[in-house]
C-alpha positions in Angstrom: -42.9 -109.6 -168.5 -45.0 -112.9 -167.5 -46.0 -113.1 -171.2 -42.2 -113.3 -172.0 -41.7 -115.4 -169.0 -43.9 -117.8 -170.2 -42.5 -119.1 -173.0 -39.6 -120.1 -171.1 -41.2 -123.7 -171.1 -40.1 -124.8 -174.4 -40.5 -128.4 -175.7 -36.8 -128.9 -175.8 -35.8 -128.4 -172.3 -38.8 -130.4 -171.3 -38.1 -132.9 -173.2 -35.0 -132.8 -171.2 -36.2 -133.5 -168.2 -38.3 -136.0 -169.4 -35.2 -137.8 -170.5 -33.7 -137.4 -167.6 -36.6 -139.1 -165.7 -37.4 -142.2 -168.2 -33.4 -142.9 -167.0 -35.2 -143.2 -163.7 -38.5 -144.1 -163.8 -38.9 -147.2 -166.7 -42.7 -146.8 -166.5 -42.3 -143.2 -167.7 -43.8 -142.5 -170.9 -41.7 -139.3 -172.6 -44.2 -139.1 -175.4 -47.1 -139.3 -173.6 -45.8 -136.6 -170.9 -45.1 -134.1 -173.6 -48.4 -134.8 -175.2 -49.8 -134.1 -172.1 -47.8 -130.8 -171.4 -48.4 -129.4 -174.8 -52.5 -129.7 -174.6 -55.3 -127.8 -176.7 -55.0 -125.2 -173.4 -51.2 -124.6 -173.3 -51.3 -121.1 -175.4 -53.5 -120.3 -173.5 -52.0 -120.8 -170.3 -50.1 -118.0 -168.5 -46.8 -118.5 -166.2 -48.2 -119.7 -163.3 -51.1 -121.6 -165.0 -48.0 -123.5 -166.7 -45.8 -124.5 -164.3 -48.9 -125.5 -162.1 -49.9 -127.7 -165.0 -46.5 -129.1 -166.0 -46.1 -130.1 -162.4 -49.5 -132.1 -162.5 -48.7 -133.6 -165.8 -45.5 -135.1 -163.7 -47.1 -136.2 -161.0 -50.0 -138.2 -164.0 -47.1 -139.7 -165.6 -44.9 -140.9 -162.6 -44.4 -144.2 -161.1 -45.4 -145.3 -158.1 -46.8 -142.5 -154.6 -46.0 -139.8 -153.5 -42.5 -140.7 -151.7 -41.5 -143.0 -154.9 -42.3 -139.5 -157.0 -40.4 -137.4 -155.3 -37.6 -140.0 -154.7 -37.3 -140.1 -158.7 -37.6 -136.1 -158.8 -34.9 -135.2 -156.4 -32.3 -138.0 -158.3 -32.7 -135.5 -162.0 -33.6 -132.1 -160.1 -30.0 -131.1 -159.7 -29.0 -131.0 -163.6 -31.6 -128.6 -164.0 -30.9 -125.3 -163.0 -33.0 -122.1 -162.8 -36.4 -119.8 -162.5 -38.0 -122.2 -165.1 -37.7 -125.5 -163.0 -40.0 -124.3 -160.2 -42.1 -126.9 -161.3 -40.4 -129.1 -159.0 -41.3 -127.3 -155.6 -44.5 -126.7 -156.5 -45.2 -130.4 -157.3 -44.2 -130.3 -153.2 -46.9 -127.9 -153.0 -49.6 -129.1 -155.0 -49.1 -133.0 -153.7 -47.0 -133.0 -151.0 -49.0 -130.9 -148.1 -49.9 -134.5 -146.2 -46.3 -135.9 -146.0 -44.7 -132.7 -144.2 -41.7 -134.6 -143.6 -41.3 -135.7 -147.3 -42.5 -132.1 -148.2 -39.7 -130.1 -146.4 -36.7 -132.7 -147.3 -37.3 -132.3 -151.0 -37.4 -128.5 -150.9 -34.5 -128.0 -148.8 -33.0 -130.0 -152.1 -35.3 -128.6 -154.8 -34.6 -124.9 -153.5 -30.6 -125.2 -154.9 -31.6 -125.3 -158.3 -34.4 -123.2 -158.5 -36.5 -121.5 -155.5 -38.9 -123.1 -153.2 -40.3 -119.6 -151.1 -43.5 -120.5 -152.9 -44.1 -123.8 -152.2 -43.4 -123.4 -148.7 -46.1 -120.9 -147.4 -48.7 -123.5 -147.9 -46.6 -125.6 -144.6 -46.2 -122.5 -142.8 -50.1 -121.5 -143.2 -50.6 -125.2 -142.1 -48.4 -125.7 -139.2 -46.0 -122.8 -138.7 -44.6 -123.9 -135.4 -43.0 -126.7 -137.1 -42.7 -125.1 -140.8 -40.3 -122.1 -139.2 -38.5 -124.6 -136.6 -37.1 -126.1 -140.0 -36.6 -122.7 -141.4 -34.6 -122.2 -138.3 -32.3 -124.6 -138.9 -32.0 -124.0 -142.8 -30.8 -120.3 -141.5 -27.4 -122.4 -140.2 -27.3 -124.7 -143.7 -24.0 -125.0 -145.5 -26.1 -124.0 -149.1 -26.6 -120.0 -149.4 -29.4 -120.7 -151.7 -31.0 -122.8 -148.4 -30.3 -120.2 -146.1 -32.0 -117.4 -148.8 -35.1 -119.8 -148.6 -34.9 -119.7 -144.9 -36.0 -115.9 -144.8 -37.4 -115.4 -148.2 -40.4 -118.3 -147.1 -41.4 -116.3 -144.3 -41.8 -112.9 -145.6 -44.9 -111.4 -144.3 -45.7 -109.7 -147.4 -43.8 -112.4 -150.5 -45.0 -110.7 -153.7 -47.6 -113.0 -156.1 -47.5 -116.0 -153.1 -49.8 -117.2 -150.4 -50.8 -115.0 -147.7 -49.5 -115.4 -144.2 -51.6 -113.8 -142.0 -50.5 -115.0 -139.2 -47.1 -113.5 -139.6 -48.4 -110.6 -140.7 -50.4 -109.9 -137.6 -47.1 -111.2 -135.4 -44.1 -111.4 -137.0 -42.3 -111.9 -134.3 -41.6 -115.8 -134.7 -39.6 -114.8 -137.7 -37.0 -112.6 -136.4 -35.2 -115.4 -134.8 -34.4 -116.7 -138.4 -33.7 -113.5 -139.5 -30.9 -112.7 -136.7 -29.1 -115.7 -137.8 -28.8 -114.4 -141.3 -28.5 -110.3 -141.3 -24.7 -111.1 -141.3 -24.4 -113.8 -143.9 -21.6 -114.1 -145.7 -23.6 -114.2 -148.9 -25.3 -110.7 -150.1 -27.9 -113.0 -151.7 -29.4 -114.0 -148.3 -28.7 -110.8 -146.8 -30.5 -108.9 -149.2 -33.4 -111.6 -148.0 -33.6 -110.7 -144.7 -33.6 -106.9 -145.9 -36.6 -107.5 -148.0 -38.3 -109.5 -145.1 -37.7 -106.5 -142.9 -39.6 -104.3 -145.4 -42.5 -106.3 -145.5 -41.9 -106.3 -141.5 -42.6 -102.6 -141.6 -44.9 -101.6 -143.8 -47.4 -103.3 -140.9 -45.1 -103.1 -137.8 -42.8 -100.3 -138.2 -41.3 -99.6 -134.8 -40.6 -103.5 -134.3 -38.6 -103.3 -137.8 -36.7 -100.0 -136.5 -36.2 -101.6 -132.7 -34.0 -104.7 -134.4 -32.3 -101.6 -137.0 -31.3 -99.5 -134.0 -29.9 -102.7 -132.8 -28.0 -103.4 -136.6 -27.0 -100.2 -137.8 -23.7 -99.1 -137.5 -22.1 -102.7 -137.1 -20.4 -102.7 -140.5 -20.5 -101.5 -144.0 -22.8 -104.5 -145.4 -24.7 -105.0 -141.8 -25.8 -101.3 -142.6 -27.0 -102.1 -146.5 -28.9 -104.5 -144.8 -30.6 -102.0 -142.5 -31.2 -99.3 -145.0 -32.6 -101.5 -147.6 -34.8 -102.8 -145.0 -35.6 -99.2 -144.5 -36.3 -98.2 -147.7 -40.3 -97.7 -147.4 -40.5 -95.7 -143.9 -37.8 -93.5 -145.7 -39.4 -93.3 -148.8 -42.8 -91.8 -146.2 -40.4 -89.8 -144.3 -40.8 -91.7 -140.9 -38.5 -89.8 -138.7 -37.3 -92.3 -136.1 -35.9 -94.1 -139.9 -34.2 -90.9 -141.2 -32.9 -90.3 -137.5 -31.4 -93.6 -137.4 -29.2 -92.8 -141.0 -28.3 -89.4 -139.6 -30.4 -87.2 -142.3 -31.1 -83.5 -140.9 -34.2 -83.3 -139.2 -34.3 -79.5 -139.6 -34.2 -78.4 -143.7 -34.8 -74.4 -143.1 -31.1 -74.0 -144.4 -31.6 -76.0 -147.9 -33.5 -73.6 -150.5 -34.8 -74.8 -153.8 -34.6 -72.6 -156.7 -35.8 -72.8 -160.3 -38.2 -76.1 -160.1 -39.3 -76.4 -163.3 -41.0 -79.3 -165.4 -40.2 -78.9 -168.9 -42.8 -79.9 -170.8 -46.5 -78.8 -169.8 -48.1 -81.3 -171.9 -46.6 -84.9 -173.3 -48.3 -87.8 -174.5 -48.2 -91.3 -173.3 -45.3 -93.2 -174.8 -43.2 -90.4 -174.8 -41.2 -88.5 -171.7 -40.6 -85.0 -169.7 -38.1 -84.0 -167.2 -38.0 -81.5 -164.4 -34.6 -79.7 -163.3 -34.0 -77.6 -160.3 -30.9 -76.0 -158.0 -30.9 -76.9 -154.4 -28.5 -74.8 -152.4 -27.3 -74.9 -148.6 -27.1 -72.3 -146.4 -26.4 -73.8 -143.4 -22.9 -73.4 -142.0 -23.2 -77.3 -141.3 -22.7 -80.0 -143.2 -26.0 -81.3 -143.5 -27.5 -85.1 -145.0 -29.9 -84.5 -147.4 -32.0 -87.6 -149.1 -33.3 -85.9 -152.5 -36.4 -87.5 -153.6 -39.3 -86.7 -156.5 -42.3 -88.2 -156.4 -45.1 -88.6 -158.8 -48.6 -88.5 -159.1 -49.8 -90.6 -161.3 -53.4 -90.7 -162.8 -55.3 -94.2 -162.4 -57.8 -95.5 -164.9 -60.7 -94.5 -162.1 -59.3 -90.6 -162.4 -58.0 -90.8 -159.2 -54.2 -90.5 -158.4 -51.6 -92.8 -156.9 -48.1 -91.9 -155.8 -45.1 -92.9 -156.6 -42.0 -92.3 -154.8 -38.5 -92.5 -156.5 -34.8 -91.6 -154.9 -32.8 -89.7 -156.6 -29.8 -89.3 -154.2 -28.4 -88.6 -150.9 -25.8 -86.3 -150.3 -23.7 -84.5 -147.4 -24.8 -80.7 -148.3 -21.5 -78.8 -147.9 -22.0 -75.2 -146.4 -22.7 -72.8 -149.2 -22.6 -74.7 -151.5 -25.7 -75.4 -155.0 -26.6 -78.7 -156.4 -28.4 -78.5 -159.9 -30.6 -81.6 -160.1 -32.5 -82.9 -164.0 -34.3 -86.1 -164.3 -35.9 -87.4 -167.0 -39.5 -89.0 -166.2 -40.5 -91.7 -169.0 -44.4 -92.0 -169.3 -44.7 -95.2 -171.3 -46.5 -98.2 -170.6 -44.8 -100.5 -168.5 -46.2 -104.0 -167.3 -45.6 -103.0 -163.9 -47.9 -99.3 -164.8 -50.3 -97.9 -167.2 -50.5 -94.7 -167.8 -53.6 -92.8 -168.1 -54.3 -89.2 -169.4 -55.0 -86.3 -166.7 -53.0 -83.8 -164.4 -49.9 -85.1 -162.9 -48.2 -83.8 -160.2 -44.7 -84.2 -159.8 -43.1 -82.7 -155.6 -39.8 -82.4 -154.8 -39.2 -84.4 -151.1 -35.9 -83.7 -149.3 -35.4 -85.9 -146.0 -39.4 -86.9 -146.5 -40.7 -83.2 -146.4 -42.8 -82.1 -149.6 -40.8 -78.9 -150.6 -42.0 -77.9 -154.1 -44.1 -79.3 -156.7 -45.5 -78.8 -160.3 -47.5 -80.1 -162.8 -48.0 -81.1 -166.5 -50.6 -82.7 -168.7 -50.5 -86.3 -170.4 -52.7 -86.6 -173.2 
């Protein structure tokens, strides 16, 4: 996918902004800046490596310091709109991290267009009291895409950014921010906080399910909130997160019959499927969460699950479900597939029920 991604930095769209800027800046050379953008090194250059380099090349070819940079930056920003413009926050990032107050303005404007979670982490690493008392206020901001930022920053765990280990050891100077937000009108920043709450419990998981307890229950997108907040201590089968979303603690009434994987052996690039009736017995109506998950063989030999959810259903009394899923075993960029055993479990309500195996060659 980042291979893709990268060539999203075409010459004509930054030749754009270059336009945009020499409208701006009269000392701004568009020739020159593009020469400098499309080096001997830009093929090689991958996504990040790109957008790093493009904002560098800006900050060559501007006028004036830092403040006069940024002044010219933030006046052609907002006609550009999108993943691919990142380059603006992280010329905050890359320039910007001794002028904190310059810093934060510009990506509370930068951050409408494109996304400044990034660019922020280096502020928070450096002062976080401060960095989060902004965040703070961002949470009440009239701009959704502000507010999203305000959450999305701080997240303990933010996929391919900076660390914060600070928050990750204590995050509770975060869940201020996120109180102001769980109910936001926009599912955009809700889905934020969500996603922060994860990260939250994969390191702290009864201070993420003491704030749920708290949510849950409140409304029909308050709960969406919770449970995709929830999603990894489900996906293990905590039991305090499966109490908390009603699913039966006791499965002796739900029988599994017929598991079977179809295919014994199947090659990478190709796929196999496993089917199997799951029947109540109870004279309840029970919540079951139906889950399979794989494991998967890693380069070293070794094996690494993978958890997927199937579905969750209220199991009528005596009634049968017949379940099929397909599992597709080519190469992804998020997974490689190596040859070896695989095992693929049923898991109802996080409880390993029954499992089987086939061969990729």
């Amino acid at each position: 996918m980042a291979d893709q991604l990268k060539n999203i930095y075409t010459k004509e769209k930054l030749l754009a902004v270059a336009a945009a800027i020499s409208k701006q800046d009269t000392h701004f050379n568009v020739k020159i800046f593009l020469h400098s953008v499309f080096d001997a090194s830009w093929e090689q250059r991958e996504l990040k490596d790109r957008m790093h380099h493009i904002a560098a090349t800006l900050h060559e070819n501007l006028h004036g310091n830092y403040k006069k940079q940024i002044h010219t930056l933030l006046k052609i920003a907002p006609q550009f709109s999108g993943f691919e413009y990142m380059f603006f926050p992280d010329f905050v990032e890359q320039f910007g991290l001794d002028d904190e107050e310059t810093s934060l303005m510009a990506l509370e404007e930068f951050t409408k267009t494109s996304s400044a979670e990034f660019a922020i982490r280096p502020f928070i690493v450096r002062n976080q009291e401060k960095t989060l008392a902004r965040l703070q206020q961002w949470a009440t901001h009239s701009h959704h895409a502000v507010r999203r930022c305000a959450s999305e920053s701080c997240r303990p765990r933010l996929p391919w950014a900076m660390a914060l280990p600070a928050l990750k050891k204590d995050p509770s100077p975060i869940l201020p921010i996120l109180s102001a937000l769980y109910n936001d009108e926009s599912e955009y920043v809700r889905r934020s906080v969500a996603n922060n709450l994860n990260d939250i419990s994969k390191d702290h998981p009864d201070i993420m399910l003491d704030i749920i307890a708290q949510w849950v229950g409140l409304s029909e997108h308050i709960d969406k909130v919770c449970k995709h907040a929830s999603r990894s201590l489900l996906k293990k089968g905590n039991p305090r997160a499966l109490s908390l979303f009603n699913f039966s603690k006791n499965i002796d009434n739900i029988i599994v019959e017929n598991f079977r994987i179809h295919d014994n052996s199947v090659k990478i690039g190709e796929a196999t499927s496993f089917s199997c009736i799951i029947r109540s017995s109870h004279t309840k109506s029970q919540k079951i969460r139906i889950e399979y998950a794989v494991d998967y063989v890693k380069k070293n030999g070794t094996t690494s699950r993978k958890i997927f959810v199937l579905t969750e259903k209220i199991f009528q009394p005596q009634t049968e479900y017949s379940i099929v899923r397909k599992i597709a075993l080519h190469n992804m960029t998020t997974r490689t597939h190596y040859p070896g055993t695989h095992t693929v479990t049923l898991v109802l309500n996080g409880i390993n029920v029954t499992s089987g195996q086939f061969s990729l060659l």
